[in-house]
N, C-alpha and C positions, 0 to 999 in steps of 0.2 A: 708848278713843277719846273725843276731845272735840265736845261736838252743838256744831252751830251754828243758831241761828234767830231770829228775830224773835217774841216771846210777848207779844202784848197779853193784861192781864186778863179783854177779854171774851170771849177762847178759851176761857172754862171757866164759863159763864152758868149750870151746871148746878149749880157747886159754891156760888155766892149771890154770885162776890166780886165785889165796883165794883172804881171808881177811889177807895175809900177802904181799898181792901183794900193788903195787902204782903204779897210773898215771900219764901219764902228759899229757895235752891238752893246746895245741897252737894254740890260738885265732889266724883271719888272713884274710885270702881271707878261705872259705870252705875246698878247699884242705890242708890248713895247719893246720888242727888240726889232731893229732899226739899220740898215745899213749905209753908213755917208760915203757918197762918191770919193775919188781921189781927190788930192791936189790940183791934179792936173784936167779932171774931166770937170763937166760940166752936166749940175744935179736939173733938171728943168723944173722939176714940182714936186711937191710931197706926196703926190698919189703913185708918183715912178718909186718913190723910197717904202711905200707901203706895200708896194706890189714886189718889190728883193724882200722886204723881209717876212711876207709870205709865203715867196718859196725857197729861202731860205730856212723856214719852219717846218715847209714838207720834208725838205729833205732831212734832217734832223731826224725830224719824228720817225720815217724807213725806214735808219740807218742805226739809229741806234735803242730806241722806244723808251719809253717813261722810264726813266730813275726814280729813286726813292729820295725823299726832301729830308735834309738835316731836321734833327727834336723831332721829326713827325710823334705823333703820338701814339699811332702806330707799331705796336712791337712786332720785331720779327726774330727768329733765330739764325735766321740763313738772311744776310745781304744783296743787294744785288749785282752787277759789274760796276766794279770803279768804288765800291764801299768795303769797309772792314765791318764787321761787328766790333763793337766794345764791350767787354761781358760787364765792367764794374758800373754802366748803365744802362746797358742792355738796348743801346743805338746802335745805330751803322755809323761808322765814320769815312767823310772821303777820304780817297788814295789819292794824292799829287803824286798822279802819272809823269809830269815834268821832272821829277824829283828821283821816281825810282824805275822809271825805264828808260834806258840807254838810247838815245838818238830817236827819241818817240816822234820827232817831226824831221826829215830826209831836206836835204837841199836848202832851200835859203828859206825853209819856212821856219814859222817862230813857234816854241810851245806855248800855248796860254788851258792853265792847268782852270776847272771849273768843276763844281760837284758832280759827281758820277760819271766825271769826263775830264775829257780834254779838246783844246783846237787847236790844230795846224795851222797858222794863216800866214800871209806874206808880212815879212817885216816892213812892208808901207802900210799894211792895216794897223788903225789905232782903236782899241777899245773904249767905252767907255760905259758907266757905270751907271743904272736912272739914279742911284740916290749918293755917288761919287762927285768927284768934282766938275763942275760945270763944259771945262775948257777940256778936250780930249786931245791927245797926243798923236801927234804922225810922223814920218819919216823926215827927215831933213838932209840933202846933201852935206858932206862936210868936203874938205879941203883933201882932204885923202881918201877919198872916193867912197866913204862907205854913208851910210844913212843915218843921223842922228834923227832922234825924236824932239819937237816944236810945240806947242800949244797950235791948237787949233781952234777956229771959231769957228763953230757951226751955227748953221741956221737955228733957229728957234724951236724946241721940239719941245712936245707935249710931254708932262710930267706926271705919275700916276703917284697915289701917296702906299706907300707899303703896309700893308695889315703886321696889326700888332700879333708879335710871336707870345702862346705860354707856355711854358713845359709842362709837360705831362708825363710819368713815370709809368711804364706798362705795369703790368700786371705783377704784383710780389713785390714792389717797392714802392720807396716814398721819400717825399725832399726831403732834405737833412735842413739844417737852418742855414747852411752855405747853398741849399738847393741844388744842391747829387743827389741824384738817385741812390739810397739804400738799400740792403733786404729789410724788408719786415719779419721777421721772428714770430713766425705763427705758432710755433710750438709754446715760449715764454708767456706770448701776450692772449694767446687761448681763443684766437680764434679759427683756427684748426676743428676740422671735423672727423676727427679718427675716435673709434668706439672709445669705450672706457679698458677695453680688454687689449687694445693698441699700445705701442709706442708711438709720438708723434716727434719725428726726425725732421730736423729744419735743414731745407736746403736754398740756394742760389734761386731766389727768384718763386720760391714755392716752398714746400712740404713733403712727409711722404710719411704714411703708414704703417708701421711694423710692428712682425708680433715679436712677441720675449723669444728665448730659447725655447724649445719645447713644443711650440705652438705654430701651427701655418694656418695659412689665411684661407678661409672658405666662405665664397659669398660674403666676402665682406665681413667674417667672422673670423676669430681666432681659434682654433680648433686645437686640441690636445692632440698631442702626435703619440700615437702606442710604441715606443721604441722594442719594446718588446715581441714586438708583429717582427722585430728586421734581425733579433739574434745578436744582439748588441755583449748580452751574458755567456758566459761560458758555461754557466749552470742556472742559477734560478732569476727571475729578473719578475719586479715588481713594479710593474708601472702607476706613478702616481701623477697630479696636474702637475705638467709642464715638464715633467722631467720623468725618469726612471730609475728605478735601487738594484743594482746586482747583488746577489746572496750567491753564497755557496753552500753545498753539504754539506754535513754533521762528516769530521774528519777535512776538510778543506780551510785554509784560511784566503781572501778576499787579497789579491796583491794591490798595489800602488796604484795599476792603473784603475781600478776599481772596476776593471769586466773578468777578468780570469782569474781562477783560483789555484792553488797552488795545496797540495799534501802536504798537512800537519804530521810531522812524523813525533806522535807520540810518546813514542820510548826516546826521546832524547831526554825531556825533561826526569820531571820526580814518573818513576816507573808505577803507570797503573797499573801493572799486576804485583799479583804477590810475589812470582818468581822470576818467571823470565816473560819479556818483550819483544813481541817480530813487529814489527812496522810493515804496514800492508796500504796498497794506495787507500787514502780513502778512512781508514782505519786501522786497526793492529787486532795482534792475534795475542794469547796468554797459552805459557807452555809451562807444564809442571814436570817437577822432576821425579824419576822413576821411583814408585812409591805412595806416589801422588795422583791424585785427579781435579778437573778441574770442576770447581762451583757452577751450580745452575746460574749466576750473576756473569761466568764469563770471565771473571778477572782473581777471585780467588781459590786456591790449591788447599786440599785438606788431603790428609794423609788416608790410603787406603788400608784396609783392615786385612791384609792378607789371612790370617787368621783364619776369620769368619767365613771364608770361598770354601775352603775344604777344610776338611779333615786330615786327607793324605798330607798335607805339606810337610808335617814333622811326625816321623813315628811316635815320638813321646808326648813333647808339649810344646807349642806356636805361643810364642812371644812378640808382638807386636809393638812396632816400637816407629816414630816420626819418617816415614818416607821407607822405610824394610821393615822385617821382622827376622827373625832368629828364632832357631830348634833350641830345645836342652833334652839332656837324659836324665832318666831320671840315677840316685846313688847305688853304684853299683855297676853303671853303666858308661862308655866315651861315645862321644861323637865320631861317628864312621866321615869317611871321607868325603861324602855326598852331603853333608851337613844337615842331613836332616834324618838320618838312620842311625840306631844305638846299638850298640855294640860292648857285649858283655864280658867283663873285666874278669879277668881267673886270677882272682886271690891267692888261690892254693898253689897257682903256677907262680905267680909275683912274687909269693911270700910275704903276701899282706893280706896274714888274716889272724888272728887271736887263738888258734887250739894249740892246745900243747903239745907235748912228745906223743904224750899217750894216744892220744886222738888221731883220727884222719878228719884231713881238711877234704871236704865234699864238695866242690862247685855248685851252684845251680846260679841261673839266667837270676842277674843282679844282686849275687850276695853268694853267702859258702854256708856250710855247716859243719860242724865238729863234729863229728860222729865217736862215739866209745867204742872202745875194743868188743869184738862177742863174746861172749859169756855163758857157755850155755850152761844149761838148769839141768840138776840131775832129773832123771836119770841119763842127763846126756853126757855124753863125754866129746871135746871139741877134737875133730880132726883136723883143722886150720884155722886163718882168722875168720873165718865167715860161712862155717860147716859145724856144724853138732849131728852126730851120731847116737840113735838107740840103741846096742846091739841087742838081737833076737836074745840072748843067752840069759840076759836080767830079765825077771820075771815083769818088771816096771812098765817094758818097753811093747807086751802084747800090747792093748791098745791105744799106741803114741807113733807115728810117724817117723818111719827109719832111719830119713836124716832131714834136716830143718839146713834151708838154703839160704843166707840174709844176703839179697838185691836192693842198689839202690835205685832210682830213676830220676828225672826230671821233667818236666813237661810246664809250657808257657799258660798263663790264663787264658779261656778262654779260646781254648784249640776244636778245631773244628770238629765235628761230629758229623758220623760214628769216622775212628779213628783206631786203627789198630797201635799200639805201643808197645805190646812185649812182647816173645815170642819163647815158648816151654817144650821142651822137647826129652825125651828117653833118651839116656845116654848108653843105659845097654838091655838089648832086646832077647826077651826069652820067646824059645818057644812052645809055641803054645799060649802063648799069652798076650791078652789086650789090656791098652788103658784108656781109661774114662781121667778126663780133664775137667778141672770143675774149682770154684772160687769157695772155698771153705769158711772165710770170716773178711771183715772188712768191709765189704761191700752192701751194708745197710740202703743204702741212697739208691743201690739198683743201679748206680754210675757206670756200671762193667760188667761182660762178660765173656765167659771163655768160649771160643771159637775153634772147634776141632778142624785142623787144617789137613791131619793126614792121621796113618795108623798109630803113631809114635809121635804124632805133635801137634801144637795148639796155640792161640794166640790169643791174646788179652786183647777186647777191644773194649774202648772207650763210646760207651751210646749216650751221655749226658755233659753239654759242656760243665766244665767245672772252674772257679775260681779262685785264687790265690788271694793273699799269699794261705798255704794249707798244706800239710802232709797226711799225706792218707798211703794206712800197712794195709794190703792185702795179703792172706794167705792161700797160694795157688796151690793146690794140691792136683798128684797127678797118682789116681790108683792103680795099681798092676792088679789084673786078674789072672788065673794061670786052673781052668777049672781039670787042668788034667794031672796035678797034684795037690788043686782045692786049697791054692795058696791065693790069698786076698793080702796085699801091702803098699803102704804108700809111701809119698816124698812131700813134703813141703818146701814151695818157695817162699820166704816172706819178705814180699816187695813194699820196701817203702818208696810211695811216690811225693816228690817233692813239686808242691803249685807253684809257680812263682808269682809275684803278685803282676806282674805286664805281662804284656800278647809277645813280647818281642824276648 
C-alpha cells in the first residue's frame, strides 16, 4: 500500500536535520522507504537510516491511514481521501493535490504529489524512486542564492524486485481487447436471473428486474395489479392481465382518454322515435303527439281511438281519424258549436223544403213533412184549417164526435219513459157536468195513456220508449157528461205524433 501524508523536516528534530537537510524515500514493498542524510551531515550506518524510515512509517500510518492502491481489484463505489472514482471502470483514481490545491505546502516546502496523498518536504530533500533512476537529485547552491538540484550518489541500498500487476474488472465488467473495463449486457447475453414474467433492464455495472405495465412485483413475482380496486373508470371497468378496459353505459360513449364517459345525445342523429325526441342523460325520452300514444317498445306512437272511450264524444257519430277524431250529423242536421252536438235544421223556416203552396211545411228533429190541407168527411162541415164540426141538427152526427181536432207533434227516438207530451183540456165548462179523458184509437201497442190531471184536463203520457223514424195518430177523446140533462157528447183530438229517426 501507498502512505499518504504531509512530512515536514522538523517531525524528526531528534535526528539534527534543518531546512538545510534533504530526503530520499524509496517507494517499494514498505520496508523500502529509506531516508538519506543531507549533503551536509554525516549518515554513520545503515541501521541509523533504517531506524528514520521506521519512524518515518509510524508517522505516516497515524496521520493519514491506509489508502486504497491503484487497479486494486477490489471494487468500490465510494473512494477513499486523495481518490476519485472513475465510473467508465469502476476504479478510484488519484487526485494530484499539487495540481488542484492552492499553496497545498506553506513556506519553502515542496509539493511532491503521490497516490492518495501528498508530501510537504524541504526543497533540500531529494526523492528517489526503488525502480527510478539509480542517481537521486538534491539541492545545489547556485550563484543567485537559490537551490538547484545535482545528482547525488548514495550509498548502496538494497533493492526489492516489484510484483507483477493484473487487472481485474469488478463486478459487471470485463476487458475489452484494449483491456478497459466494459459492461457486460446481462440482459442481451442471458445471463441475467429475472423470472420469465420479468423485464431484464441492463444497467452500469449490473442488471435490474422489472415488471411490464400492469404488473408489480411480489416476492419476487410479477403480480397483476386490479386497477379497477383504485376507480380508474368512470363507469364500468374490467380488468384483464396487465392491464384494465373502461366501458360505459348503454346511452354513454367512452371519450379519448379512455376512463370517462360522455352522453350520447341520441336525437341528434336519424331520430329513434317515430315523433319527437328529448335527449335525457344517459338515454332519451319519445313524445307523441296529441292523439297519439306511445308503443309498449317505447319509441313508436300509434294513433288513439278516441272513438272507442266513449260514446258521449259525438252526439251523432265519432269519426276517427290519424292523431284526432271528428263528429258529424247526421242529414238534416249542422254541427252546433261545441262540435260535437247536432242541431236541427228548420226547412220550413229556410225554405228549403219541397211542399207546395197547398201544403204546410211541418218541421220535425232532422227533416219536414208536407202535410195536406184538412178535409173533413161529411157529415162534417170544416170550421177552419184544422177543425171539422158535426152539427147536432143532421141526424148523421148523433153518433160521431162534435168536433174532430187535427194536432200535430214531434218527439225524438227513443225518449225517456214514462214521459208526459200532450196536454187536453175543456175549453168551456158546463154545469153540472164532468169529463172522462180517454185514448179512443191508435194506441194498439199500449205506448200511451191518458192521465187525468184535474176536473177539466188531462195529459198524454208516453209509458213505452218508441222509435223512429215513425208516425203514430192518436185519437184523444174527451166526453162531457151532464147527467142533469142526460146529455152524453164528445170531442176528438187527432194527434199525429211524428218519431224522428235520432235521440237528438
Amino acid at each position: 500500500m501507498v502512505l499518504s501524508s504531509r512530512v515536514p523536516a522538523s517531525a524528526f528534530p531528534s535526528l539534527g536535520l534543518g531546512p538545510s537537510r534533504q530526503f530520499l524515500l524509496l517507494p517499494g514493498y514498505c520496508r523500502d522507504w529509506v531516508v538519506l542524510g543531507g549533503v551536509g551531515g554525516n549518515i554513520k550506518h545503515l541501521k541509523d537510516i533504517r531506524m528514520l524510515a521506521m519512524m518515518l512509517l509510524t508517522v505516516l500510518l497515524v496521520r493519514a491511514g491506509w489508502a486504497q492502491e491503484l487497479d486494486s481489484a477490489v471494487s468500490f463505489t465510494q473512494c477513499s481521501d486523495g481518490y476519485r472514482l472513475d465510473r467508465s471502470s469502476g476504479q478510484c483514481r488519484d487526485i494530484n493535490e499539487c495540481q488542484t490545491i492552492p499553496d497545498a505546502c506553506k513556506g519553502d516546502m515542496r509539493c511532491i504529489n503521490h497516490n492518495g496523498g501528498y508530501l510537504c518536504l524541504p526543497r533540500t530533500a531529494a526523492l528517489v524512486l526503488a525502480n527510478g533512476p539509480s542517481n537521486p537529485t538534491y539541492p545545489a547552491s547556485s550563484s543567485n542564492g537559490r537551490t538547484e538540484t545535482s545528482v547525488y550518489q548514495p550509498a548502496s541500498i538494497p533493492r526489492y524486485p516489484i510484483p507483477p500487476r493484473s487487472l481485474v474488472c469488478r463486478f459487471g465488467y470485463t476487458l475489452d481487447e484494449n483491456s478497459n473495463c466494459v459492461d457486460i449486457d446481462e440482459c442481451t447475453s442471458g445471463t441475467h436471473q429475472c423470472n420469465p414474467s420479468q423485464i431484464c433492464i441492463n444497467t452500469e455495472g449490473g442488471y435490474s428486474c422489472s415488471c411490464t405495465e400492469g404488473y408489480w412485483l411480489v416476492e419476487g413475482q410479477c403480480m397483476d395489479i386490479d386497477e379497477c380496486r383504485h376507480g380508474y373508470c368512470q363507469q364500468l371497468c374490467a380488468n384483464i392481465a396487465g392491464s384494465y378496459s373502461c366501458q360505459c353505459n348503454a346511452g354513454f360513449l367512452l371519450n379519448a382518454d379512455g376512463r370517462s364517459c360522455q352522453d350520447v345525445d341520441e336525437c341528434a342523429g336519424e331520430n329513434p322515435c317515430s315523433q319527437h325526441c328529448i335527449n335525457t342523460y344517459g338515454s332519451f325520452l319519445c313524445r307523441c303527439d296529441t292523439g297519439y300514444e306511445l308503443n309498449s317498445d317505447g319509441t313508436g306512437c300509434e294513433d288513439i281511438n278516441e272513438c272507442s272511450f266513449s260514446g258521449f264524444l259525438c252526439q251523432h257519430r265519432c269519426i276517427n281519424e290519424p292523431g284526432d277524431y271528428f263528429c258529424t250529423c247526421p242529414e238534416g242536421y249542422t254541427m252546433y258549436n261545441d262540435n260535437r252536438s247536432c242541431q236541427d235544421i228548420n226547412e220550413c223556416e229556410a225554405a228549403n223544403h219541397t211542399c207546395t203552396e197547398e201544403q204546410n211545411c211541418y218541421n220535425i228533429p232532422g227533416g219536414y213533412r208536407c202535410l195536406q190541407p184538412v178535409k173533413c168527411q161529411d157529415p162534417y162541415i170544416q170550421l177552419n184549417e184544422n177543425r171539422c164540426m158535426c152539427h147536432g141538427e143532421n141526424p148523421g152526427c148523433t153518433e160521431q164526435p162534435f168536433t174532430i181536432l187535427y194536432k200535430y207533434m214531434d218527439i225524438v227516438s227513443g225518449r225517456n219513459v214514462p214521459s208526459d207530451i200532450f196536454q187536453m183540456q175543456a175549453t168551456t165548462r158546463y154545469p153540472g157536468a164532468y169529463y172522462i179523458f180517454q185514448i179512443k184509437s191508435g194506441n194498439e201497442g199500449r205506448e200511451f195513456y191518458m192521465r187525468q190531471t184535474g176536473p177539466v184536463s188531462a195529459t198524454l203520457v208516453m209509458t213505452r220508449p218508441v222509435s223512429g223514424p215513425r208516425e203514430i195518430v192518436l185519437d184523444l177523446e174527451m166526453v162531457t157528461v151532464n147527467t142533469v140533462i142526460n146529455f152524453r157528447g164528445s170531442s176528438v183530438i187527432r194527434l199525429t205524433i211524428f218519431v224522428s229517426e235520432y235521440t237528438f
